[in-house]
N, C-alpha and C positions, 0 to 999 in steps of 0.2 A: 504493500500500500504506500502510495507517491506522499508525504510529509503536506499537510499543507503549509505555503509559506504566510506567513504575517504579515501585511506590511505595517513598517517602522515611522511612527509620526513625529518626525522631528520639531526644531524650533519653530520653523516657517511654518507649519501647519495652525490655520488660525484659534484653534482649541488650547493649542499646545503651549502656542506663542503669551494666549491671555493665562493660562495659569501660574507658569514661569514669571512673566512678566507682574504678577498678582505679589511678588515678593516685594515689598517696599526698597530694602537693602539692593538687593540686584537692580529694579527699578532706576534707581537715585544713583548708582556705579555706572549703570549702562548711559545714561543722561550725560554725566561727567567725564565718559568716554569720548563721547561724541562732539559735545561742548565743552570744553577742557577750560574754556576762557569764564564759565558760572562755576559760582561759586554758594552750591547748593547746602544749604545746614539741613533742610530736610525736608521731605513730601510729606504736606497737609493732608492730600487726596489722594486715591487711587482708586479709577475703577473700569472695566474691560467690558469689552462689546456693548459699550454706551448709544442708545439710538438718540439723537438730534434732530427729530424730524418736526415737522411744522406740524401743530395737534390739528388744526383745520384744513392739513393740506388740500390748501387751494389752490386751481391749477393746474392740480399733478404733482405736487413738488415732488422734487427726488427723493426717497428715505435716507440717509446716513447712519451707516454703524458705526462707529470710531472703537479699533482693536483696542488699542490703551490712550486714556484719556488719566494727564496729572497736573497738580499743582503744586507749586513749593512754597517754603513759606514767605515768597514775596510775593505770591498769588501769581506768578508767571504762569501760562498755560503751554502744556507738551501734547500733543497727540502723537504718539507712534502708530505707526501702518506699517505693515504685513505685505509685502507686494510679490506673489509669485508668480502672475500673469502680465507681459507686457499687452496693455490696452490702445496703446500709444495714447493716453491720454492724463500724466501724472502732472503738467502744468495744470488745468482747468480744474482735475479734479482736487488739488492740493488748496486752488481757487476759492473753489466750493467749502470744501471740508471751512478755510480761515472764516468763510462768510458766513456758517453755522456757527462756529464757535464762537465769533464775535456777537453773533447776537444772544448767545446762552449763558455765556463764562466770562469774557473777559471785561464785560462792562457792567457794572453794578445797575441795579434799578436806582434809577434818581440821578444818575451824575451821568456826563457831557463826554465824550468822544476824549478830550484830554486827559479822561482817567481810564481809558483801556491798557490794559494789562499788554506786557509784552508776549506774545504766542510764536511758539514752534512748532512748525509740521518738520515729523520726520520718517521717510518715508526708506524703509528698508528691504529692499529688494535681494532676488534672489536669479532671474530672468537672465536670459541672455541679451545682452549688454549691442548698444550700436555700435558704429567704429569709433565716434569717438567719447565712448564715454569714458567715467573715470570710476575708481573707486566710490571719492569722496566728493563731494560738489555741494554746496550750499549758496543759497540763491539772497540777493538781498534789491532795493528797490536803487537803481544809479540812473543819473542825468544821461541821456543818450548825446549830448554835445559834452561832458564833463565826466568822465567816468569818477577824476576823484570824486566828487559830489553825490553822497546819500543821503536820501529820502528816511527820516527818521522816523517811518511808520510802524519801528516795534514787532515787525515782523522778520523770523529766519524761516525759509526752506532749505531741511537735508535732505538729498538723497542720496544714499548710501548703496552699491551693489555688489553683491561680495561675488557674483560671476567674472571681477574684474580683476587684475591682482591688485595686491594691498602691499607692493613693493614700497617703499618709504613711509608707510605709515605707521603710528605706534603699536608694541608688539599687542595692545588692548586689541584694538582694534582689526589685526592680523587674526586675534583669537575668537573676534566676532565673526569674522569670515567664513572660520574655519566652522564656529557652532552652526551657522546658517547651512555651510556646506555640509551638515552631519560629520564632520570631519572630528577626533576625539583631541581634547586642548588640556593641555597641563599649563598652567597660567597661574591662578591664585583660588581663590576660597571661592569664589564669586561664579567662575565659570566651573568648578565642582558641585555646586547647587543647581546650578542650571542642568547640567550634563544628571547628574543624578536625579531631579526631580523629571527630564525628561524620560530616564531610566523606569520611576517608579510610575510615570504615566503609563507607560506602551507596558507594563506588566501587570497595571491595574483591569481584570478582565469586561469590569462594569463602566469604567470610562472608558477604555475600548470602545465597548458599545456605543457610548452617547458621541463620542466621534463620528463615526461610522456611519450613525444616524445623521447627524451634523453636516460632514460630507454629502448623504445622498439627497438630503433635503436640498442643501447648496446648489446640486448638479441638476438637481429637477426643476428648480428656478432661472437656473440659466437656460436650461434648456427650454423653457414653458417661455421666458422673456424672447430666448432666440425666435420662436416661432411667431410671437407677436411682431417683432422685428419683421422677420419676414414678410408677414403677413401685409403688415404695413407696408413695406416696400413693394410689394405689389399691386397695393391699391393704388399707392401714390404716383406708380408707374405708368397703370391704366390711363389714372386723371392728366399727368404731363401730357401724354402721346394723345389725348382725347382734344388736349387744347393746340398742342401742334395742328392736327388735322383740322378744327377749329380753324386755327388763324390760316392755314393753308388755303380754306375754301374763302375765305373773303378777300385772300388775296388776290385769287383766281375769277373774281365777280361776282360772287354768288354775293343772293342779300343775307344778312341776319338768317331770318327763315328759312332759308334754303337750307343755309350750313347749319343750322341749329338739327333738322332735320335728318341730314345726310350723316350728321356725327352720332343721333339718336338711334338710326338705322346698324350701327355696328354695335351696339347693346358693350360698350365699352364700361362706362361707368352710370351709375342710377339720375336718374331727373333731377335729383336733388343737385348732384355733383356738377348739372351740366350746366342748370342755372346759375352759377356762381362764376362758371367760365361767361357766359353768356352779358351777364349784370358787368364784364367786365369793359365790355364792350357798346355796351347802350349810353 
C-alpha cells in the first residue's frame, strides 16, 4: 500500500502565516527586521485575518481581509500580507488596503487629517519575481521634478520577495527568506519558535483539518469569482461588438431605426442593453 503523502503548510500559507504571526515577541522582531530605523518598545494590538469592509457596502465595495493587522505603542499602524500569487496588481491593491485602514485605524473619531497615524503596508511575497525586481524595495511619496523632495504623508510600502536572492542583506533577513522558502534556519530564538510552532501546526491532526477546509473554501471562491468574471466578460463583449455594428450601420446610412432594428435582429444583447447604446445617440 502506496504511503499517503501530506502536504506540508508552511509560513506563507495564510492559516499558518496568522498563527505564527499571532506571537506578539516574533511579531514586534519581524517588524524590526524589516524597519531596522523604528524603534518599537512594544505592540499595543494584535490581530489576524481582520475584515475592513464597509458595513453598508455600497456599490459593491470590495471586502478586505488584512492577514496581520498591529499597532505599537505610538499607535503606528502595520498591516502585513501574505503574497503567494502574482496578480500583477500589488501597487492599487497596497492603495486600497492604506484607504481602509485610514478610514478604521489611523485617525481617531473627532480629530482632522493632521493626526493620522503613520501606517505601513508590508507586503511579503513569495512569487516568482520580474526581471527587475529586488529583494527588498520600499516605496515612499517623491516630487517627480525633485527626487530629493518627500511628501510627508506618513506612509511606507515594503515589499519584500524572498524568490529573489537576499545577497547583501542582513543575515535576519537572509533567514526570513529562507522560513518563506521552507528552507530550515538556525539564526536565534525567534526563528526557533517560528520553525517549531510551524512544526506543531502541520502535526496538529484537527488544524490540519481547518486548513484544509480553509484552503478548499478559498479555491471554491476563486473559482465561483473566476466564473463571474467570465461571465461578465462575455456579456460585456456581446454589448461592445453590438455597438460597433450599431455605429457601423449609421455610418453606412441607415436611420436610427433601421440600425436599431438590424442590431435587434442578431438577438446579441437584451432591449434593455440596446436602449442604452441607442439613448447614446439621440
Amino acid at each position: 500500500m502506496v504511503k499517503k503523502i501530506e502536504p506540508w503548510f508552511g509560513f506563507t500559507e495564510d492559516k499558518v502565516f496568522g498563527m505564527v504571526m499571532e506571537n506578539k515577541d516574533f511579531c514586534k522582531y519581524l517588524l524590526e527586521i524589516i524597519i531596522p530605523d523604528l524603534k518599537i518598545e512594544k505592540i499595543d494590538w494584535l490581530d489576524k485575518q481582520v475584515e475592513i469592509n464597509n458595513s453598508e457596502r455600497k456599490n459593491g465595495a470590495k471586502e478586505v481581509r488584512l492577514d496581520v493587522l498591529v499597532t505599537d505603542h505610538e499607535g503606528r499602524v502595520f498591516n502585513i500580507e501574505m503574497q503567494t500569487t502574482d496578480q500583477d496588481d500589488i501597487g492599487r491593491r497596497m492603495r486600497y488596503y492604506l484607504s481602509r485602514l485610514d478610514l478604521r485605524y489611523t485617525l481617531n473619531k473627532g480629530k482632522t487629517y493632521r493626526n493620522l497615524k503613520d501606517a505601513f503596508i508590508i507586503f511579503l511575497c513569495n512569487f516568482k519575481p520580474k526581471k527587475d525586481d529586488k529583494f527588498y524595495e520600499s516605496y515612499h511619496t517623491y516630487s517627480d521634478q525633485d527626487r530629493s523632495k518627500q511628501l510627508q504623508d506618513g506612509v511606507t510600502k515594503i515589499i519584500i520577495n524572498s524568490q529573489v536572492s537576499a545577497e547583501g542583506q542582513s543575515e535576519d533577513l537572509k533567514a526570513l527568506a529562507k522560513l518563506m522558502n521552507n528552507e530550515p534556519v538556525k539564526l536565534n530564538k525567534h526563528f526557533d519558535y517560528a520553525q517549531r510552532r510551524i512544526k506543531e501546526i502541520n502535526e496538529d491532526s484537527e488544524t490540519r483539518e481547518k486548513i484544509m477546509l480553509y484552503e478548499t473554501r478559498m479555491l471554491e471562491r476563486e473559482q465561483a469569482a473566476g466564473k463571474v468574471a467570465y461571465a461578465e466578460g462575455v456579456e460585456q463583449g456581446k454589448i461592445d461588438s453590438a455597438k460597433v455594428i450599431f455605429e457601423n450601420q449609421l455610418n453606412n446610412g441607415r436611420s436610427l431605426e433601421q440600425a436599431t432594428e438590424f442590431v435587434k435582429s442578431l438577438k446579441l444583447i437584451s432591449n434593455k442593453e440596446l436602449e442604452k447604446i441607442i439613448a447614446l445617440y439621440k
